[in-house]
C-alpha positions, 0 to 999 in steps of 0.5 A, spaced: 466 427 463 471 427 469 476 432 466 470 438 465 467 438 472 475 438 474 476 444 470 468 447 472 471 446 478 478 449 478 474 455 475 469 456 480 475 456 486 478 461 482 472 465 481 471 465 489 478 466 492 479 472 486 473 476 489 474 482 493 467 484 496 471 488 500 475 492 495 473 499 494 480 502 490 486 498 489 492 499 485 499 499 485 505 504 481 511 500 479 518 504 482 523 504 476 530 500 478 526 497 484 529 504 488 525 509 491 528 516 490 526 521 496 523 527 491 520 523 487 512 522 491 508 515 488 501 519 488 494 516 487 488 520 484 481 516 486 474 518 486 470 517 492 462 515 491 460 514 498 461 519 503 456 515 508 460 509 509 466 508 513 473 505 510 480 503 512 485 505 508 491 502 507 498 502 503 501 497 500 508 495 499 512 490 496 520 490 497 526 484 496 531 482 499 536 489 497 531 493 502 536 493 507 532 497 513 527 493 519 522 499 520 520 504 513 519 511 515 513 515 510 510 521 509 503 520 507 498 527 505 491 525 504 487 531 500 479 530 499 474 533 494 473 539 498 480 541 499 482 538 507 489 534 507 491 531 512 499 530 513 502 524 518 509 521 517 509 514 519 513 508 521 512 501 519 516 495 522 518 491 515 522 486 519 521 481 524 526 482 531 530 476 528 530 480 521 527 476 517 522 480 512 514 481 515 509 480 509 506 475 505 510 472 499 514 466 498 519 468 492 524 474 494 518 479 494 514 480 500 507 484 500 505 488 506 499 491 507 499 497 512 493 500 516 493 507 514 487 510 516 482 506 519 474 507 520 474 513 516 469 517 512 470 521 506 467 528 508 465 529 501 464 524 494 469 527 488 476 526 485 481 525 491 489 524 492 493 520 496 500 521 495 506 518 499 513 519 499 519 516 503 523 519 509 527 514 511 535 516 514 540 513 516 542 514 523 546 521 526 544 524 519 539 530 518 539 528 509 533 523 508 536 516 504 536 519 496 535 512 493 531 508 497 533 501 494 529 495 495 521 497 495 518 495 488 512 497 488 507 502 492 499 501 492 494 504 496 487 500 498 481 503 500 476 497 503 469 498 505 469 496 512 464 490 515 
């Protein structure tokens, strides 16, 4: 009897914690070879039903320990149902001053979750895309980084604000 309310209650914790009430849209698209080359754009197709209600936006990333960078620098471009885009290049710290990886993680993997756009409202419901690419460069060069080795997988998160 004791090994049944062991297990129920095992299952229930796990039930619990692997609920996201939040999440809204949240999936992931695997880089080949753990390298991101610099033409090749990770694009996110996605429908939006509620246009009323503010979201935040997010980008998720996960990255080893052949990223060799302290910041990322991306090129992200939002385009809605009704045709508007938005482009921003952005910059994220990936490491910490010391050096150490930011992000969560206990293997060699670390996930960061980086604030894209927050508090936003979808001007119209419909199929929308997101689509993000690298634009990272080394120092004194004009001509980004072609393979950008290290990031494995790139995700975007859409989350119901609270």
């Amino acid at each position: 009897m004791k090994n049944n309310s062991l297990v129920i209650f095992f299952l229930a914790v796990f039930a619990i914690i692997s609920c996201d009430s939040k999440s809204v849209y949240d999936t992931y698209s695997t880089l080949s070879e753990g390298s991101w080359n610099k033409n090749n754009a990770v694009v996110f197709t996605f429908d939006v039903k509620d246009s009323i209600h503010k979201k935040n936006l997010f980008i998720n990333l996960r990255n080893n320990e052949d990223y060799a960078y302290s910041n990322l620098f991306l090129i992200t471009q939002l385009r809605f149902a009704d045709g508007q885009v938005l482009v921003d290049t952005l910059e994220y710290d990936m490491t910490d001053t010391s050096g150490k990886f930011l992000g969560k993680g206990f293997s060699g993997v670390k996930e960061n979750k980086l604030f894209y756009k927050e508090n936003i409202t979808f001007p119209t419901t419909g199929t929308h895309t997101f689509k993000v690419t690298q634009a990272m460069r080394k120092n004194g060069k004009i001509e980004g980084i072609k393979e950008l080795k290290g990031i494995t997988q790139v995700g975007f998160r859409i989350e119901k604000t609270q």
